[in-house]
N, C-alpha and C positions, 0 to 999 in steps of 0.2 A: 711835410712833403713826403711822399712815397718814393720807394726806391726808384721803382719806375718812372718817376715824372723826372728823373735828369737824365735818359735816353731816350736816343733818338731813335724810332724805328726803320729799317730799313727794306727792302723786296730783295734783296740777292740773297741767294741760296747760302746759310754760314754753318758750321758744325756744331747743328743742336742738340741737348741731350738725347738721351732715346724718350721719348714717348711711350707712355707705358702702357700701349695698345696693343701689343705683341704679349706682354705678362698676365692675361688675365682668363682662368678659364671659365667662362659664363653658361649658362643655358644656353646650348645648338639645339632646335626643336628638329626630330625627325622626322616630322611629317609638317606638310605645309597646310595652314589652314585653310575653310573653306570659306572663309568670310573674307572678304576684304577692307581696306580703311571706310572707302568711300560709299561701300554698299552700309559698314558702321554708323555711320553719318549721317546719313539718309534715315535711319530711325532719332525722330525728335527728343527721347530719352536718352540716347546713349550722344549726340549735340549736346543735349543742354548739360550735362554733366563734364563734357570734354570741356567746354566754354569757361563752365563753376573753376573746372581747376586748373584749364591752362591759362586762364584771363587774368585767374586772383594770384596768381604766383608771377604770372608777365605784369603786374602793377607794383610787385616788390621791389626797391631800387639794389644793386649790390655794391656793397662796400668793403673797404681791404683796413683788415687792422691789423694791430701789434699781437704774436699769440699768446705773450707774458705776461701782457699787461691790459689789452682790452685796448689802447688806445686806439681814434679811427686815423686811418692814416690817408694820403693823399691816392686819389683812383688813379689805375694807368690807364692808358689811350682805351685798350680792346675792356677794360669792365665799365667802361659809360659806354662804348659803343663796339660791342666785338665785331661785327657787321659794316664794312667800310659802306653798302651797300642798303641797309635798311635798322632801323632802330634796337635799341636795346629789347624792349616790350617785346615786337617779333620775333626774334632772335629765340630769347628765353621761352615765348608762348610754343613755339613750334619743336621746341627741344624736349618741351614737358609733355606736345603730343607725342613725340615719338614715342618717349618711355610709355604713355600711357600705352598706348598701341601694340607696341613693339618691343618695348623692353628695352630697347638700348636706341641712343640718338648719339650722333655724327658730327663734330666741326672738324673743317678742316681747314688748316695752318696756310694764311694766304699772305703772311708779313709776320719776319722773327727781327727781334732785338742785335744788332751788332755786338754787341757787350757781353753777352752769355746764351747768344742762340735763341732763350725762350720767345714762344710766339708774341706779337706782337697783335694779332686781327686774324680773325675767323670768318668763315661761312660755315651757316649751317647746310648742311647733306639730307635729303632726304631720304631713309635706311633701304628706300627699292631699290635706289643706285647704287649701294655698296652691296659688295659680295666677298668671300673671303676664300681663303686656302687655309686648311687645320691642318696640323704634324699627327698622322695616324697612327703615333702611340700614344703623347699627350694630350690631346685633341687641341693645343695652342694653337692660337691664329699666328701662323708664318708670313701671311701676305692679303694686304686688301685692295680691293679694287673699285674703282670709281668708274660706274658705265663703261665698265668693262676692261678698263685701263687698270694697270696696275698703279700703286699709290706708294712714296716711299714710306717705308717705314720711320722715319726721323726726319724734322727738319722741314724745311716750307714744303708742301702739297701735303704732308703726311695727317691722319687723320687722330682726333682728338674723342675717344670713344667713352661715354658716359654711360654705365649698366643699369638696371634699373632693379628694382628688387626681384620679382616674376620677371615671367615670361612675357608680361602683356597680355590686353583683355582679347584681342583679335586671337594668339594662340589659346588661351586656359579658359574662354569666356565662348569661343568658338558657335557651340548649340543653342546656348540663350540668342545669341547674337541672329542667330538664324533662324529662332522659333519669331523673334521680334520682325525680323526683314518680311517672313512668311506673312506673321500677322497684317503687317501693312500692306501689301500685298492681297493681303482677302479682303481688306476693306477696303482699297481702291478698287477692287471687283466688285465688290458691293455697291459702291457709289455709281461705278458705272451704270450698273440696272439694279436700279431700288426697289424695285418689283420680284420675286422669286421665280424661275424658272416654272413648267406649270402646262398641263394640256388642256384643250377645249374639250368637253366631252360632250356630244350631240344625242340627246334623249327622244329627239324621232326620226321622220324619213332621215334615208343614208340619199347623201348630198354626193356631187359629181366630182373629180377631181379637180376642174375646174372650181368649181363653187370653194373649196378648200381650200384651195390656194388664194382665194380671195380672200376668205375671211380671214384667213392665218396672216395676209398680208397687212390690212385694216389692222388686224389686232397689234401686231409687231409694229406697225407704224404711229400706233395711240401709245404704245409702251415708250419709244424712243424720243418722243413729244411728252409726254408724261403729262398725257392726256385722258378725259374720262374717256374711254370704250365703251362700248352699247352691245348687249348678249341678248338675243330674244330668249323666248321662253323653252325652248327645246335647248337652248347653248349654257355651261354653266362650266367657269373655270376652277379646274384644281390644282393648286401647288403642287409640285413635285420636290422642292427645296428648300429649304430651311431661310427665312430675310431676316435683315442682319441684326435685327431686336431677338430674334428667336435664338442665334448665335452669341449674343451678348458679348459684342465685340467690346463695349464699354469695359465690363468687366475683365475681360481677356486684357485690353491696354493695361489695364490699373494695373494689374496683378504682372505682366510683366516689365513695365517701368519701375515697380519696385524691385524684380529680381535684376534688374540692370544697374539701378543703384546700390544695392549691394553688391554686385559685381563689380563697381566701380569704385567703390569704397567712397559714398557720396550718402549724406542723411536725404530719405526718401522722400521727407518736407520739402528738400531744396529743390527738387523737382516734380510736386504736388504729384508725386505717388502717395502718399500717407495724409489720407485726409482724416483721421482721427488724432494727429498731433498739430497742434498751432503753440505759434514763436512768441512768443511776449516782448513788450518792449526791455521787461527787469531781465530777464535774461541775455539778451540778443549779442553783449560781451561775453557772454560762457559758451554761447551756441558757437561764437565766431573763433575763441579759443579752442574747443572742440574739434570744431571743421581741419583747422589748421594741425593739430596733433593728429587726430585720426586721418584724414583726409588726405590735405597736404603737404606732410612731412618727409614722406618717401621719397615725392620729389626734387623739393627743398632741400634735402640733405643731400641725395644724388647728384645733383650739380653742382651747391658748393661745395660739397668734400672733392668732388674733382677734379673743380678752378683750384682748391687750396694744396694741391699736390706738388712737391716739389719740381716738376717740369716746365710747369706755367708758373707758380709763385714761388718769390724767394723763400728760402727756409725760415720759419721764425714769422710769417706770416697767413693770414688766413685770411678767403672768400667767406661773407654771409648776405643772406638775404637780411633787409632791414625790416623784417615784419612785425616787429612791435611799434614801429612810427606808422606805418604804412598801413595796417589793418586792423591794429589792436589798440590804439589810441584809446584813452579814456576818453569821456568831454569833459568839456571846460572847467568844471567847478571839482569832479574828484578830482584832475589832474591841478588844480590853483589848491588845494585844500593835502594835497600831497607836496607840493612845495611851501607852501607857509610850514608845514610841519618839521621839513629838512631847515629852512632857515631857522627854528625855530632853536635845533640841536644844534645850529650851527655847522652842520655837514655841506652848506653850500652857501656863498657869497649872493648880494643880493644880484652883483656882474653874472652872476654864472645862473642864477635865478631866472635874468632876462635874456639871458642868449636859450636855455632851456625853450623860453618863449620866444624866441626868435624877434624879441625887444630890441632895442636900438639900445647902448650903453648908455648912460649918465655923459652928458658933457660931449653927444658927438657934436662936433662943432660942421658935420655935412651937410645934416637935417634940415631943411627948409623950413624957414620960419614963416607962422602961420600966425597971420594980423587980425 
């Protein structure tokens, strides 16, 4: 059992440690960027890569062990569900957008422990609602504010600040970000009228003003219908602008979905920017390893290093993601072929064997007999 699971949580306000969101001096960007989350989003490249690493990190379970000894210990209330309000999965997914984003993500203290204050249950914040006050020598955060309210620094409403390594791709990704919005943007223009812009040029008699405005109308009315139009022999249309094969919008996407995935620190496979590399099945555990070090790492350690801080966890204990059950699992036969070899040395009981496999022991006498 975990220290946690023999207290009881409580809502009244008790004298909690300090919060070490007041001691950290991070990245303050001086200029604000010109992109936003949601216009981010809106490009399919920079979704499917948010999705690759806040989705695969929100499937990780978190667990509290011993930091001497490795063992796993019993979960408290707020690490199966910090969120009295919405799942763990959530929670986590929207904390790893913020850092992706933003650089830093938000909980805030909605239920502390009777026993020594530490929080007991969180909500996540989303970081346009916070704002802050810096000490204009240090530049330390002295005070934060929640839609506008101030928030205390310690203790239930106070905020639980998680940094991220950067700045966030919305600050330091800024110009990619907006050559891609652009881009999308000329091809939904493009889609609109598939046809090139373009004048009639009339090679005999000069026609009335009326008669022009006829034709002009006919012609914009066959373009809008994306219909054949009819030119007699004196009428002949020339483009004035470039259609969207002549722009090689194709290639413009390619070539900036992979600067997106590089900018998101994402292999440009995983989002069919890079169609000269394909995944094998012999690899597809190295690829997954990969992802999770280069990829996933920065955020994975950002959160649990600071669930495992002394103000939420007891001293002598640590937050981890479970991502070697969770995403890294061998199949069947290397993992059965790595346990016969530990029974083998002797390093594991055949009991410890089967619980490994989530076997039922020898001799449960629970197990329903099957006739």
């Amino acid at each position: 059992m975990g220290l946690f699971d023999r207290k009881k949580p409580v809502i009244e306000a008790q004298a909690a440690p300090q919060l070490m969101t007041d001691q950290f001096n991070y990245y303050i960007p001086t200029t604000l960027t010109s992109v936003g989350r949601e216009e981010a989003m809106s490009v399919p490249s920079v979704s499917r890569c948010r999705n690759l690493i806040a989705g695969t990190i929100a499937s990780f379970p978190l667990e509290l062990y011993k930091k001497s000894t490795g063992e796993k210990l019993g979960k408290p209330l707020w690490l199966e569900q910090p969120s009295a309000h919405q799942p763990l999965s959530t929670t986590i997914a929207w904390t790893v957008d913020s850092l992706l984003f933003y650089g830093v993500a938000y909980w805030r203290v909605t239920e502390v422990y009777f026993d020594d204050g530490r929080p007991a249950r969180f909500e996540w914040v989303a970081p346009g609602r916070v704002s802050f006050v810096t000490d204009p020598y240090t530049n330390y955060i002295t005070q934060y504010s929640v839609d506008g309210t101030p928030a205390p620094m310690s203790g239930l409403g106070s905020l639980v600040t998680f940094q991220g390594l950067d700045e966030g791709v919305l600050q330091r990704g800024a110009r990619t970000l907006r050559s891609a919005i652009d881009l999308e943007t000329a091809m939904r223009v493009a889609s609109a009228t598939p046809m090139p812009s373009g004048v009639l040029k009339n090679t005999g008699a000069d026609l009335s003003q009326e008669e022009v405005q006829s034709i002009l109308a006919a012609w914009k009315s066959a373009r809008e219908r994306r219909s054949t139009a009819y030119l007699t022999s004196t009428l002949d249309y020339q483009p004035t602008a470039f259609s969207p094969r002549d722009m090689m919008f194709v290639d413009a996407v390619q070539s900036t979905a992979t600067q997106i995935a590089r900018m998101m620190n994402v292999p440009a496979y995983y989002i069919s920017a890079d169609m000269n590399n394909s995944m094998t099945y012999a690899n597809v555990q190295d690829e997954r390893r990969q992802f999770v070090s280069l990829s996933l790492a920065p955020y994975v350690h950002a959160i649990q290093d600071r669930l495992s801080m002394d103000d939420i966890t007891a001293r002598g204990n640590i937050v981890k993601f479970d991502v070697e059950d969770a995403f890294l699992a061998v199949n069947a036969l290397e993992r059965l072929a790595v346990i016969e070899k530990m029974l083998t040395l002797g390093l594991i009981t055949v009991e410890q064997a089967m619980e490994m496999e989530n076997l039922s022991p020898n001799g449960n006498t629970d197990a329903p007999n099957v006739l």
